[in-house]
VMD Tcl script that builds the backbone (N, CA, C; Angstrom):
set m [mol new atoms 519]
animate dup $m
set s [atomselect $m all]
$s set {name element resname resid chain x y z} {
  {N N UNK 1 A -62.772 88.662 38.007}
  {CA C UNK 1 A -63.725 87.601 38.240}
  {C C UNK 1 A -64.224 87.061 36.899}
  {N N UNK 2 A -64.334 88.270 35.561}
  {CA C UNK 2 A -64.814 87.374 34.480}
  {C C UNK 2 A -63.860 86.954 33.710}
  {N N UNK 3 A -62.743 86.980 33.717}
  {CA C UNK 3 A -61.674 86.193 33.497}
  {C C UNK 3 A -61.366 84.424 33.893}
  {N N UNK 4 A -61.749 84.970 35.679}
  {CA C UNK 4 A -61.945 83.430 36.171}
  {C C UNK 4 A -62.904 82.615 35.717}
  {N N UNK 5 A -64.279 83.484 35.264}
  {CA C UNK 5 A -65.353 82.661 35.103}
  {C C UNK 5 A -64.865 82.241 33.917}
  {N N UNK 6 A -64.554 82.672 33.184}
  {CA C UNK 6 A -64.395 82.497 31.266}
  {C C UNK 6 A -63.240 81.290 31.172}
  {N N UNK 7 A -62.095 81.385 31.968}
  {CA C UNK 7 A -61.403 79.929 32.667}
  {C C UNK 7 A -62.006 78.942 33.120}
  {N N UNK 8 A -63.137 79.090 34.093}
  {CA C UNK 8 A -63.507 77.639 34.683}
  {C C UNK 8 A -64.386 77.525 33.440}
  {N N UNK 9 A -64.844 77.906 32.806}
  {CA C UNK 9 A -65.554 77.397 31.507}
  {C C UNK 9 A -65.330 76.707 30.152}
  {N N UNK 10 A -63.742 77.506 29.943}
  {CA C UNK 10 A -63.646 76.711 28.921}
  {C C UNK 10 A -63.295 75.642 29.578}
  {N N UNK 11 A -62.139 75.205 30.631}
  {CA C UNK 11 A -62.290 74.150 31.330}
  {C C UNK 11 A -63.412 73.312 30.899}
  {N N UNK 12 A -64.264 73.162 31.627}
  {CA C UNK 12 A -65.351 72.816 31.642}
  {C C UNK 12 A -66.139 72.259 30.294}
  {N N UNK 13 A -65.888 73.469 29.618}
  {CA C UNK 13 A -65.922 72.880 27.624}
  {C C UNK 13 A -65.182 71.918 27.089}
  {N N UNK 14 A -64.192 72.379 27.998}
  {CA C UNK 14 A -62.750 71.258 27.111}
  {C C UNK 14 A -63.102 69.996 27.687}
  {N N UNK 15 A -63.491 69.806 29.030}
  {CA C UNK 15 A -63.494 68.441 29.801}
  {C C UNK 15 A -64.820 67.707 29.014}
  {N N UNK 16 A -66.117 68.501 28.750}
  {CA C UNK 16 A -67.092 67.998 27.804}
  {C C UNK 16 A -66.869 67.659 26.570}
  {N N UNK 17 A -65.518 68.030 26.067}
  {CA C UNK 17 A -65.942 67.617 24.469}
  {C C UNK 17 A -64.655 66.629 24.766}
  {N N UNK 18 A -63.799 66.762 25.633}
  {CA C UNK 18 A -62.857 65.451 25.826}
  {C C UNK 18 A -63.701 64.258 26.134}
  {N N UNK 19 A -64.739 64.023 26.882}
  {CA C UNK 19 A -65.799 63.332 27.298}
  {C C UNK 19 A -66.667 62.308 26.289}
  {N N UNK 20 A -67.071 63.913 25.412}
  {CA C UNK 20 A -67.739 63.250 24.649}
  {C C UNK 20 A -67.093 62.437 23.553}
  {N N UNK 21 A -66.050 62.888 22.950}
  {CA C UNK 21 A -64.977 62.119 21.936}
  {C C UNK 21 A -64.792 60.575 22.740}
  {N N UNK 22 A -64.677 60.704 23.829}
  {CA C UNK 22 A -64.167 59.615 24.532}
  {C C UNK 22 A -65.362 58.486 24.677}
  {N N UNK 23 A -67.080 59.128 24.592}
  {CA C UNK 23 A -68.017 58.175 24.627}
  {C C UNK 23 A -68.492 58.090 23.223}
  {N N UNK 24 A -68.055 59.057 22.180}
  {CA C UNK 24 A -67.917 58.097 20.748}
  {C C UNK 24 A -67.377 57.554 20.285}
  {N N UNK 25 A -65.913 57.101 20.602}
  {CA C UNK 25 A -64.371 56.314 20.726}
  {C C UNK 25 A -65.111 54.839 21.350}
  {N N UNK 26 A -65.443 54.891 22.517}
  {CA C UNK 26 A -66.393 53.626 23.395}
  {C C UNK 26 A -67.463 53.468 22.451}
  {N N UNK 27 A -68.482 53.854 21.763}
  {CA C UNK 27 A -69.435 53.610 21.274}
  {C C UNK 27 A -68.829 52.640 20.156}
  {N N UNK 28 A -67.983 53.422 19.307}
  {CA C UNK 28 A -67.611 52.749 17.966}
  {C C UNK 28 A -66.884 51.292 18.996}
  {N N UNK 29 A -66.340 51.519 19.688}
  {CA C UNK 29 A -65.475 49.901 19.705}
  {C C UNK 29 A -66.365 48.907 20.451}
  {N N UNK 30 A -67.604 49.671 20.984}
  {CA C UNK 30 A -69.232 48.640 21.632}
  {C C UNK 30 A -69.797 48.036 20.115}
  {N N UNK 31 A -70.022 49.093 19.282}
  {CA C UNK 31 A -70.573 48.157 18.115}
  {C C UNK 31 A -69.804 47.733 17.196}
  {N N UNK 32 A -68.113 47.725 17.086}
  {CA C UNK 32 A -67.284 46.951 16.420}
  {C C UNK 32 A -67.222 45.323 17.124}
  {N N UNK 33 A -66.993 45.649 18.793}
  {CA C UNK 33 A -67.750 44.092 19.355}
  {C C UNK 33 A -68.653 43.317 19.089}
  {N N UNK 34 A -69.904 44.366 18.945}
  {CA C UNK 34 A -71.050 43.267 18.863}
  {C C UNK 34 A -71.094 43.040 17.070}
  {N N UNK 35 A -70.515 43.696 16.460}
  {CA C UNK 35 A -70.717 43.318 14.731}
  {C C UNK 35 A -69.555 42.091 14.719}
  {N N UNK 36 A -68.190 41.655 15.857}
  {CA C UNK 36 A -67.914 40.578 15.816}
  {C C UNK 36 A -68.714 39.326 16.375}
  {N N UNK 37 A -69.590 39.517 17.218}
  {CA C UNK 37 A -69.878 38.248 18.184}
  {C C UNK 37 A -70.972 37.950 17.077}
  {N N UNK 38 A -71.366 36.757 16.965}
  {CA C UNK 38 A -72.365 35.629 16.285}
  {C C UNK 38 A -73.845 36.320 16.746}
  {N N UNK 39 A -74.476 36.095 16.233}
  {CA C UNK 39 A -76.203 36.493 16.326}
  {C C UNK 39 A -76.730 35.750 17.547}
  {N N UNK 40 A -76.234 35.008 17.669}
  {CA C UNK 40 A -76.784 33.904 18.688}
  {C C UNK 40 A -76.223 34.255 19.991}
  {N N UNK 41 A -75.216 35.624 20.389}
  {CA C UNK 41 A -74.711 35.777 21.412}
  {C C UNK 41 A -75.332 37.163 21.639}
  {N N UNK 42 A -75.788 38.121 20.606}
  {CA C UNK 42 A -76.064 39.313 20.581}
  {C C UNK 42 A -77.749 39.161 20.374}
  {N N UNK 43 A -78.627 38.170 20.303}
  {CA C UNK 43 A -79.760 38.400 19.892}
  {C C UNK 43 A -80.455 39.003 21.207}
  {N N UNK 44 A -81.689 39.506 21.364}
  {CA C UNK 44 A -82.419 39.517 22.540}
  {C C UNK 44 A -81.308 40.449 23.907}
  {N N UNK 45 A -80.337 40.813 23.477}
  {CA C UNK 45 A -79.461 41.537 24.419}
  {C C UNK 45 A -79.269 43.170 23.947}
  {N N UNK 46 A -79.551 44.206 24.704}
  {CA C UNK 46 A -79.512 45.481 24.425}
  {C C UNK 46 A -78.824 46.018 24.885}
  {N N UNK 47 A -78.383 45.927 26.125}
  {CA C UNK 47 A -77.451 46.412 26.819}
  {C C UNK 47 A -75.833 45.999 26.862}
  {N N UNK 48 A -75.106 46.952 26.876}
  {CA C UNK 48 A -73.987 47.053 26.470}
  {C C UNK 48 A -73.251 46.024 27.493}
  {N N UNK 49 A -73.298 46.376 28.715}
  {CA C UNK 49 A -73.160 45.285 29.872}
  {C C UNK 49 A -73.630 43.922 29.101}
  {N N UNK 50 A -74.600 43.890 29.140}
  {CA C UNK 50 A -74.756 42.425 28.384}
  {C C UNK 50 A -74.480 41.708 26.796}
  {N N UNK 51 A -73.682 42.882 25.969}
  {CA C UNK 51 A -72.730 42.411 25.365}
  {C C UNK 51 A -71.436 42.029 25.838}
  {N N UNK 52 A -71.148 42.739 26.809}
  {CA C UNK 52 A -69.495 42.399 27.340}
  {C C UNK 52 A -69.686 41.178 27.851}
  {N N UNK 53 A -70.842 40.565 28.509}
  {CA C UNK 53 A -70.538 39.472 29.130}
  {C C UNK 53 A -70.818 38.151 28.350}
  {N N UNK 54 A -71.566 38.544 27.328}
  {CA C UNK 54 A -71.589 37.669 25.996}
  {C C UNK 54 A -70.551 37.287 24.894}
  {N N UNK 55 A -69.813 38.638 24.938}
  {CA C UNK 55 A -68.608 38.173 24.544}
  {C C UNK 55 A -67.563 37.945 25.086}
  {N N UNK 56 A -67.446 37.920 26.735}
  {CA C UNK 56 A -66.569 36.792 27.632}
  {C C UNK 56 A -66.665 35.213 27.386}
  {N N UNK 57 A -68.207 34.895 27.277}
  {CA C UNK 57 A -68.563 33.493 27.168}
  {C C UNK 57 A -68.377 33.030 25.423}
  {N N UNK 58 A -68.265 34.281 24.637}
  {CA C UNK 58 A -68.290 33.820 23.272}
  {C C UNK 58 A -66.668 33.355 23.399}
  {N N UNK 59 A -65.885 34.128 23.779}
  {CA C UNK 59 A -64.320 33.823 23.972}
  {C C UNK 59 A -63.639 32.662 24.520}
  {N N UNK 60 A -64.379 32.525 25.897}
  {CA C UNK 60 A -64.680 31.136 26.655}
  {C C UNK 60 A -64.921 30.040 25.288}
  {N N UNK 61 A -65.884 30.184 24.959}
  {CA C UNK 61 A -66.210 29.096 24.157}
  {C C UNK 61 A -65.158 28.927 22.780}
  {N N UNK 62 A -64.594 30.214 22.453}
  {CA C UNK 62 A -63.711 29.907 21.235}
  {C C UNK 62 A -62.186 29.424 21.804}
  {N N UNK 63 A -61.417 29.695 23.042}
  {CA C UNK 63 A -61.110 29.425 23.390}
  {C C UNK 63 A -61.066 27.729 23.504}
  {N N UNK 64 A -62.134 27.346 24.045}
  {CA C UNK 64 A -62.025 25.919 24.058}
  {C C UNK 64 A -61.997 25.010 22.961}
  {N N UNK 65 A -62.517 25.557 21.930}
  {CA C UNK 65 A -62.337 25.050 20.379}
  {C C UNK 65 A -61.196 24.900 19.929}
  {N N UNK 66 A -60.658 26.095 20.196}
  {CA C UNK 66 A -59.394 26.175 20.151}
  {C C UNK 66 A -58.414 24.984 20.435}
  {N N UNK 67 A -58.681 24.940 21.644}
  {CA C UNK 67 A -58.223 23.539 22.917}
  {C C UNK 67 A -58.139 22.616 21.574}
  {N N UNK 68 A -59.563 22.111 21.507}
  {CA C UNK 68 A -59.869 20.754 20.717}
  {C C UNK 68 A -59.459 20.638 19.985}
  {N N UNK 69 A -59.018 21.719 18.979}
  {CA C UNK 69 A -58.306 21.674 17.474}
  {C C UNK 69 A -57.167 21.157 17.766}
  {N N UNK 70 A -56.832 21.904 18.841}
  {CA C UNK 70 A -55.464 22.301 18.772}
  {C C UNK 70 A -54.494 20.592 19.086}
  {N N UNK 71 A -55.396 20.101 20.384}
  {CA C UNK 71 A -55.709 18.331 20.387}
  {C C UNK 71 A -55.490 17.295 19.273}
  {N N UNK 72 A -56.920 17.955 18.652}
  {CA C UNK 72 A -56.767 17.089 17.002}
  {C C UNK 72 A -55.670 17.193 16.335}
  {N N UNK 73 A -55.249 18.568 15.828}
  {CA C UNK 73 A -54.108 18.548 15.332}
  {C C UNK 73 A -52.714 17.710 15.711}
  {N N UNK 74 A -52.155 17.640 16.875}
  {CA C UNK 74 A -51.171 17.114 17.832}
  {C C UNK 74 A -51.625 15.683 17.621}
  {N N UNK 75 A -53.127 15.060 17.204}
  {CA C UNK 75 A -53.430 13.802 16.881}
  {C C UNK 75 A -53.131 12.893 15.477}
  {N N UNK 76 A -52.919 14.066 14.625}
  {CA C UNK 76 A -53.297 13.653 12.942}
  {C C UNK 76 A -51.768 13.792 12.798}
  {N N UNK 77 A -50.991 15.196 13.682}
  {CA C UNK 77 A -49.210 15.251 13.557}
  {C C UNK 77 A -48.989 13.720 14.151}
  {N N UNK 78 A -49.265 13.517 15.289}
  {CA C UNK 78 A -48.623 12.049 15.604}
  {C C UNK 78 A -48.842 10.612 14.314}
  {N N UNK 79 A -50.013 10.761 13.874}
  {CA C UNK 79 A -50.417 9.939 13.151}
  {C C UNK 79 A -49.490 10.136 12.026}
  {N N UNK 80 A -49.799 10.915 11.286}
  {CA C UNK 80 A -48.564 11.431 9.888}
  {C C UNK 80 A -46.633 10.936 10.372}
  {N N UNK 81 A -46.872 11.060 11.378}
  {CA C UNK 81 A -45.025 11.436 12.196}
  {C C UNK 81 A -45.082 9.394 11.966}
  {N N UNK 82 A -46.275 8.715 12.206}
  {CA C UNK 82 A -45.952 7.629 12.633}
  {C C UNK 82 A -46.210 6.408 11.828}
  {N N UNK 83 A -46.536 7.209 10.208}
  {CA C UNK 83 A -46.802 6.193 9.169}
  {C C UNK 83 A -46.172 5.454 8.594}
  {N N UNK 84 A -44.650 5.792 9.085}
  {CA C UNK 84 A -43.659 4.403 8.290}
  {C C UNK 84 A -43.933 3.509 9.689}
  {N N UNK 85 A -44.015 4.025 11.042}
  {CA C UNK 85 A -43.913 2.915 12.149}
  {C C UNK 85 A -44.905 1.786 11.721}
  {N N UNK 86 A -46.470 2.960 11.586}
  {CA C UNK 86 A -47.402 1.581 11.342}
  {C C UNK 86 A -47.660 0.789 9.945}
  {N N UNK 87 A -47.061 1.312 9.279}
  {CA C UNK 87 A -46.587 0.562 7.495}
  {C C UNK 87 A -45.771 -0.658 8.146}
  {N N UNK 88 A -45.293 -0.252 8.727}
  {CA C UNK 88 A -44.473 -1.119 9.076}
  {C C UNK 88 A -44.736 -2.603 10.251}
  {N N UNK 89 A -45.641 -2.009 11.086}
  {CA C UNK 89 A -46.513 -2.455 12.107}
  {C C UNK 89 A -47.443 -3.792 10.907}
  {N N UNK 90 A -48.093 -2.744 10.364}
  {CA C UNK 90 A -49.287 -3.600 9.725}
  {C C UNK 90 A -48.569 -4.486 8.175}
  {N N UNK 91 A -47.173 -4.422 8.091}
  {CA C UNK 91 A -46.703 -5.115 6.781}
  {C C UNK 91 A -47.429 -5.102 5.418}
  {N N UNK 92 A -46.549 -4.149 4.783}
  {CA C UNK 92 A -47.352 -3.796 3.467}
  {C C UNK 92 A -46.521 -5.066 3.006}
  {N N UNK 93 A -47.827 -5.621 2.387}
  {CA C UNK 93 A -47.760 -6.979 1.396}
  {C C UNK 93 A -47.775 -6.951 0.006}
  {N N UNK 94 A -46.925 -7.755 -0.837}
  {CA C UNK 94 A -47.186 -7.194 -2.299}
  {C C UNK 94 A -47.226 -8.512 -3.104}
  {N N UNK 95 A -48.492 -8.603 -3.762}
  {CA C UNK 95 A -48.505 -10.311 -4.457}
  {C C UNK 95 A -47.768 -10.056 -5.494}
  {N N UNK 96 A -46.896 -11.239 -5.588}
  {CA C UNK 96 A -46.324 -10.664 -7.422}
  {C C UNK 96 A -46.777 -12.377 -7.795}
  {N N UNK 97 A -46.996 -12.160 -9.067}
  {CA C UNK 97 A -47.635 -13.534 -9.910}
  {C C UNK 97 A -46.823 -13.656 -10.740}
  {N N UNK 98 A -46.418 -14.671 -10.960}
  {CA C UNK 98 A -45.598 -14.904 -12.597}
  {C C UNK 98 A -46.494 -14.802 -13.814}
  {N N UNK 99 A -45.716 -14.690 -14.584}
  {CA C UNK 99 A -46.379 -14.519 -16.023}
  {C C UNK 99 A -47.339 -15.451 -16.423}
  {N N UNK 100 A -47.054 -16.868 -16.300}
  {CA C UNK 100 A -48.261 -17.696 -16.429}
  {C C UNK 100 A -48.806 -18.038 -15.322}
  {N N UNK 101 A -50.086 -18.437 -15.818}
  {CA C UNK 101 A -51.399 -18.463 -14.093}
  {C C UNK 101 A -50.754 -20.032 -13.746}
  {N N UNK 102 A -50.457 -20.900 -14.167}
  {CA C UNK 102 A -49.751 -22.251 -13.611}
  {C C UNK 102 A -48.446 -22.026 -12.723}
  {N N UNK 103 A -48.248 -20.891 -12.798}
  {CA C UNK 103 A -46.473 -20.607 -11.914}
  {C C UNK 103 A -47.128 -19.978 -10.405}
  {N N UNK 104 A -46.476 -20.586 -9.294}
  {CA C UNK 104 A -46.970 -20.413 -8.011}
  {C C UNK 104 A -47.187 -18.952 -7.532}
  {N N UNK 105 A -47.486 -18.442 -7.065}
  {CA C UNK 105 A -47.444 -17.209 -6.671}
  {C C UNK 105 A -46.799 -16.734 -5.644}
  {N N UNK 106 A -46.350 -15.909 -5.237}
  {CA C UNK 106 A -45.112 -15.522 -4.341}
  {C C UNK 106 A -45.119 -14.028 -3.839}
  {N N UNK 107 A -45.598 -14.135 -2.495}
  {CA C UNK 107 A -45.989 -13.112 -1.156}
  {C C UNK 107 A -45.153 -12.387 -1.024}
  {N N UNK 108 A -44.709 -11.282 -0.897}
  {CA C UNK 108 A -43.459 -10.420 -0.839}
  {C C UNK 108 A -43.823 -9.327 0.266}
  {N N UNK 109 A -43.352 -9.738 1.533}
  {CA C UNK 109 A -43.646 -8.916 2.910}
  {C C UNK 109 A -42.790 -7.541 2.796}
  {N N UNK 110 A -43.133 -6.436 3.100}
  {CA C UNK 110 A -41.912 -5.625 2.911}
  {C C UNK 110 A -42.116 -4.649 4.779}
  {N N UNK 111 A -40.640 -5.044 5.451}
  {CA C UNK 111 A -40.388 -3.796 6.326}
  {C C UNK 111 A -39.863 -2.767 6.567}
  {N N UNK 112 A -41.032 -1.751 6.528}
  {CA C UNK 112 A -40.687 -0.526 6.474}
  {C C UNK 112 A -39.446 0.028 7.609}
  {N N UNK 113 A -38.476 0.500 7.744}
  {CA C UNK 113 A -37.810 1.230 9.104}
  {C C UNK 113 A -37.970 2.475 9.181}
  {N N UNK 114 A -38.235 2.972 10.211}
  {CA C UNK 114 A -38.885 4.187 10.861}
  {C C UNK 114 A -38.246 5.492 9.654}
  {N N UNK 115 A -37.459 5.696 9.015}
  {CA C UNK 115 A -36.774 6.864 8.008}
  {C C UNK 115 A -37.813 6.876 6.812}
  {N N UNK 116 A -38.917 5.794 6.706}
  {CA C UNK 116 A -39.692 5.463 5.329}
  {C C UNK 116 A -38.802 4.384 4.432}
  {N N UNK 117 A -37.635 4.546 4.527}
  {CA C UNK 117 A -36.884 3.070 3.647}
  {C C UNK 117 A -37.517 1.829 3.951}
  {N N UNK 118 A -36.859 0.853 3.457}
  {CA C UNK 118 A -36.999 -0.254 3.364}
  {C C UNK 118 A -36.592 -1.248 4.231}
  {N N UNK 119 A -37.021 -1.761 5.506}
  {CA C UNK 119 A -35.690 -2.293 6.323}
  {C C UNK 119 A -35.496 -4.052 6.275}
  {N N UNK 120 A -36.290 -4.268 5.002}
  {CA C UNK 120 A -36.669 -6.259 5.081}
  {C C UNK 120 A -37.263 -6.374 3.726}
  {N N UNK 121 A -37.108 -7.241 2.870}
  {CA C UNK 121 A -38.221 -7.788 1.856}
  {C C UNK 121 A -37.980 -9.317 2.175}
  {N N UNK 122 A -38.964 -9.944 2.810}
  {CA C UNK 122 A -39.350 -11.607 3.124}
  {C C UNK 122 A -40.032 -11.914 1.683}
  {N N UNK 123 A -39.405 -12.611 0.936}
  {CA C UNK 123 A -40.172 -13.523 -0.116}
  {C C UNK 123 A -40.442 -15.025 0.277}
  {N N UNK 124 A -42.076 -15.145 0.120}
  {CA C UNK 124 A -42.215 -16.516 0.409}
  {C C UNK 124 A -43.148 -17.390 -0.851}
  {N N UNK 125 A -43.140 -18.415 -1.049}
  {CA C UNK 125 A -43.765 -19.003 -2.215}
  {C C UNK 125 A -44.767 -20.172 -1.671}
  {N N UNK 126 A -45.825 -19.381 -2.674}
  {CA C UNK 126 A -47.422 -20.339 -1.783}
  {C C UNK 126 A -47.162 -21.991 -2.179}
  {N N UNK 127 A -46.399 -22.134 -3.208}
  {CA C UNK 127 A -46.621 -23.742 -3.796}
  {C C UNK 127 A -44.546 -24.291 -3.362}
  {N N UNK 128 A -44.907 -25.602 -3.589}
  {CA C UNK 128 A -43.528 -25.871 -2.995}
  {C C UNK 128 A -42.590 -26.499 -4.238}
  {N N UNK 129 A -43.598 -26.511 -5.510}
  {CA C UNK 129 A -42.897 -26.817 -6.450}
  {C C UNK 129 A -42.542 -25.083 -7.554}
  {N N UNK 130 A -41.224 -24.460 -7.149}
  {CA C UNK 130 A -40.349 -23.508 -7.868}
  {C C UNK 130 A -39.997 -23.843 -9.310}
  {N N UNK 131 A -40.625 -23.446 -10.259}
  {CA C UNK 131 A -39.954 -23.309 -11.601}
  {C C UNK 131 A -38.908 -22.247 -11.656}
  {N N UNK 132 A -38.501 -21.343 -10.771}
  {CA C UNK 132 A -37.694 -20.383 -10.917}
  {C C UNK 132 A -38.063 -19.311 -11.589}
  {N N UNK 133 A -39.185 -18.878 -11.757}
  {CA C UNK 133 A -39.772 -17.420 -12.526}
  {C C UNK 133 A -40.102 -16.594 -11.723}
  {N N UNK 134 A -39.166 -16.691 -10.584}
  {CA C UNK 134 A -39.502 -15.161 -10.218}
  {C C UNK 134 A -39.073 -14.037 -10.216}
  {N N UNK 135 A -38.975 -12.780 -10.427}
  {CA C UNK 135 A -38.564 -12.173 -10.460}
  {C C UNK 135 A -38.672 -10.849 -9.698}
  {N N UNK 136 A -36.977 -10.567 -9.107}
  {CA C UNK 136 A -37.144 -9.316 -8.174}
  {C C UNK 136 A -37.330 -7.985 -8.815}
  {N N UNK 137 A -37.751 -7.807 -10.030}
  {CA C UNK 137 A -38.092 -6.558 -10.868}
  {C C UNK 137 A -39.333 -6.242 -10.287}
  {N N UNK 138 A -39.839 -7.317 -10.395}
  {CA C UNK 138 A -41.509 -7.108 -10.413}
  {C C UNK 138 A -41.838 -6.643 -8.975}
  {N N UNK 139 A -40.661 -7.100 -7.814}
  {CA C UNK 139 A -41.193 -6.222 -6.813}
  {C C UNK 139 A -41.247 -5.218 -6.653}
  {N N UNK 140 A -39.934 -4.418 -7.168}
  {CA C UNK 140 A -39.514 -3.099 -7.249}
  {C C UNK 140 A -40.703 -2.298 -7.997}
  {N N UNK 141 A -41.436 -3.018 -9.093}
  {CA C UNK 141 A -42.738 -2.317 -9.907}
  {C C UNK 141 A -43.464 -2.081 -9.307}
  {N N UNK 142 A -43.737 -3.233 -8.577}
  {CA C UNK 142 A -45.071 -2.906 -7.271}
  {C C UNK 142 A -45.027 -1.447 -6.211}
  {N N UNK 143 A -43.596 -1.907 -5.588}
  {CA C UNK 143 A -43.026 -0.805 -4.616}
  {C C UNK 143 A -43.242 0.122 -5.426}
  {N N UNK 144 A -42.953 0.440 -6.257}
  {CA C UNK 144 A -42.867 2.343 -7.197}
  {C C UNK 144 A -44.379 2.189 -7.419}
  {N N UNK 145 A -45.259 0.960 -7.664}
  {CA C UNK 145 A -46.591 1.348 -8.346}
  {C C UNK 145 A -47.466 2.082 -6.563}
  {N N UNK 146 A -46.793 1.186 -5.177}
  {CA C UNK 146 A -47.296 1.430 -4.000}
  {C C UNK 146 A -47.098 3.144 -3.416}
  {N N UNK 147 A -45.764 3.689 -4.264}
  {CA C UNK 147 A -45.626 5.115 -3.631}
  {C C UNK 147 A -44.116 4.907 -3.310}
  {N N UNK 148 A -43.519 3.775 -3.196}
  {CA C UNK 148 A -42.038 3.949 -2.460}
  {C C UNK 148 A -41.479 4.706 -3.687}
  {N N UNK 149 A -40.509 5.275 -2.975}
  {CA C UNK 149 A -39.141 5.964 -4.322}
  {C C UNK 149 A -37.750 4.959 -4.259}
  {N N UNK 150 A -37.550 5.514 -5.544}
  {CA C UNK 150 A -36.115 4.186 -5.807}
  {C C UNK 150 A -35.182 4.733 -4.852}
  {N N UNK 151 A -34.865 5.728 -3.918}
  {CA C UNK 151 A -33.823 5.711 -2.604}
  {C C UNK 151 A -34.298 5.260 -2.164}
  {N N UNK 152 A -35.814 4.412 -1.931}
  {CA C UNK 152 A -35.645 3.432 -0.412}
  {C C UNK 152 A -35.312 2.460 -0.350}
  {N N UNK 153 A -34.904 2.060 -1.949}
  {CA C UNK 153 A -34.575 0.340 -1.977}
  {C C UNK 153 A -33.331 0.547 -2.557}
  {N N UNK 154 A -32.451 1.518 -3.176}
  {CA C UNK 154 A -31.437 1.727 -3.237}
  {C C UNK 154 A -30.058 0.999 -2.554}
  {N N UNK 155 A -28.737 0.550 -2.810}
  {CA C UNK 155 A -28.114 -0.162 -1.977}
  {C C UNK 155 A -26.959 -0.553 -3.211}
  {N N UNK 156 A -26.141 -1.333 -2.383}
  {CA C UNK 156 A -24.887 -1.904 -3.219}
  {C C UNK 156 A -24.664 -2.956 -3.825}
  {N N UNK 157 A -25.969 -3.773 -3.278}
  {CA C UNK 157 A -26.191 -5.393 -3.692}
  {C C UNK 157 A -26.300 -5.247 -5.082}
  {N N UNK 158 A -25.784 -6.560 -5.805}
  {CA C UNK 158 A -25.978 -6.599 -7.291}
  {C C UNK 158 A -27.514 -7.547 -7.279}
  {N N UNK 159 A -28.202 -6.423 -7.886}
  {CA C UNK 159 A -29.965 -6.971 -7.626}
  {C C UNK 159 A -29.653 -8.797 -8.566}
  {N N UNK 160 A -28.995 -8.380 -9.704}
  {CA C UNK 160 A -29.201 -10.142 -10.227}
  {C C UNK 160 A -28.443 -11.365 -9.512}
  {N N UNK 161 A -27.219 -10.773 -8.851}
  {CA C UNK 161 A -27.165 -12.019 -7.890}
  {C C UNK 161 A -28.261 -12.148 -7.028}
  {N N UNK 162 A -28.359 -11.183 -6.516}
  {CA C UNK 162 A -29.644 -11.571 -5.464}
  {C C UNK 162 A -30.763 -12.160 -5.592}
  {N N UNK 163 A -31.027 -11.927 -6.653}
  {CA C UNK 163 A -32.041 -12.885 -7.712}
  {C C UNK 163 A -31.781 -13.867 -7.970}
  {N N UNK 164 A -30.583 -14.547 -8.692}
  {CA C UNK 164 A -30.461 -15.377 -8.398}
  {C C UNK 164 A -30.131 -16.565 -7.143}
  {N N UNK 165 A -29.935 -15.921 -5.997}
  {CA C UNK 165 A -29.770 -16.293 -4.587}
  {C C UNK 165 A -30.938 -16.616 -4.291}
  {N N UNK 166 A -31.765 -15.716 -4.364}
  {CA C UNK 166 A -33.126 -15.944 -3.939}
  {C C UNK 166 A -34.064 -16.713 -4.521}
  {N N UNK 167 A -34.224 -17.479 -5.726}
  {CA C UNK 167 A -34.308 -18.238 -6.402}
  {C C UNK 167 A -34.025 -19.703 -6.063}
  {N N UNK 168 A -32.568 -19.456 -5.789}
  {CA C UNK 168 A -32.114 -20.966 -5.470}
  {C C UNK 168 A -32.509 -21.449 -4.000}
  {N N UNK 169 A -32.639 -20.268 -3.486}
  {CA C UNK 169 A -33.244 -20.084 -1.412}
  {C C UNK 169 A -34.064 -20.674 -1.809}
  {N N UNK 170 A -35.058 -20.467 -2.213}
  {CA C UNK 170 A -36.793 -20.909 -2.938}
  {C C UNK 170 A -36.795 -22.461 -3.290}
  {N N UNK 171 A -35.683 -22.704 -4.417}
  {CA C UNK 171 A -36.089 -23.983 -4.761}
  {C C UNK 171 A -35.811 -25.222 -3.963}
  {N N UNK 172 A -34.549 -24.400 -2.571}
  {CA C UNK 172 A -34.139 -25.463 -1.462}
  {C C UNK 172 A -35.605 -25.475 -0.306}
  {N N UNK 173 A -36.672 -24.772 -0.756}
  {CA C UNK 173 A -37.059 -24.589 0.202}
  {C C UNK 173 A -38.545 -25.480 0.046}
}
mol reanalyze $m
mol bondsrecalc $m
mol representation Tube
mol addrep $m
């Protein structure tokens, strides 16, 4: 019989200190919770129950932030994804002036195509009398001074015929 008793006891010891390890294991991860949740979720609350349910609603609420970011982000990616469309949309314009202030001035539309290249340069001239000083260098200065890189205007055309083409377009015009 004191064999049995000395069995159901340590039993009994062992199940208490398994117990208790197990409600200082819970304790530490009750106040590793509440040393995460904000002051404003833990203030005025003592009970452990009423941390757990404070930090359901703290989660709830980060959760939904989450949401919103996550929104915004997917807003600013579309926007970034869609800046040659609307460069292109809104026509980046580039004044080029001739060297002297008496020489007309001449509007240089440029369309962007969706890759960021170049898919158009419209030259038009504000006055209808052409001395022929214009020059397609000076657009290309602008473009590199605007951010474009020389692959977007890159190509096979011989830029001084084209210059000169465009010139003579101008003075028929």
């Amino acid at each position: 019989v004191l064999k049995e008793n000395n069995n159901v006891e340590s039993k009994k010891s062992a199940h208490r200190d398994i117990e208790r390890q197990r409600r200082q294991e819970m304790s530490l991860l009750y106040s590793s919770l509440r040393s995460l949740l904000p002051l404003q979720y833990v203030k005025g609350k003592r009970a452990v129950s009423d941390h757990m349910h404070q930090a359901v609603i703290y989660i709830k609420h980060m959760q939904m932030k989450n949401e919103e970011m996550r929104i915004k982000i997917e807003k600013l990616n579309k926007l970034t994804n869609n800046v040659s469309e609307t460069r292109s949309i809104l026509e980046d314009r580039v004044i080029i002036e001739a060297a002297a202030n008496s020489s007309p001035t001449y509007c240089v539309k440029i369309n962007v195509c969706n890759g960021g290249g170049i898919n158009e340069i419209l030259i038009t001239s504000s006055s209808s009398i052409d001395n022929g000083s214009f020059s397609l260098s000076k657009v290309f200065v602008k473009l590199l001074q605007r951010g474009f890189n020389e692959n977007d205007f890159t190509s096979n055309i011989d830029l001084t015929k084209l210059e000169e083409e465009l010139v003579n377009l101008m003075k028929r015009v």
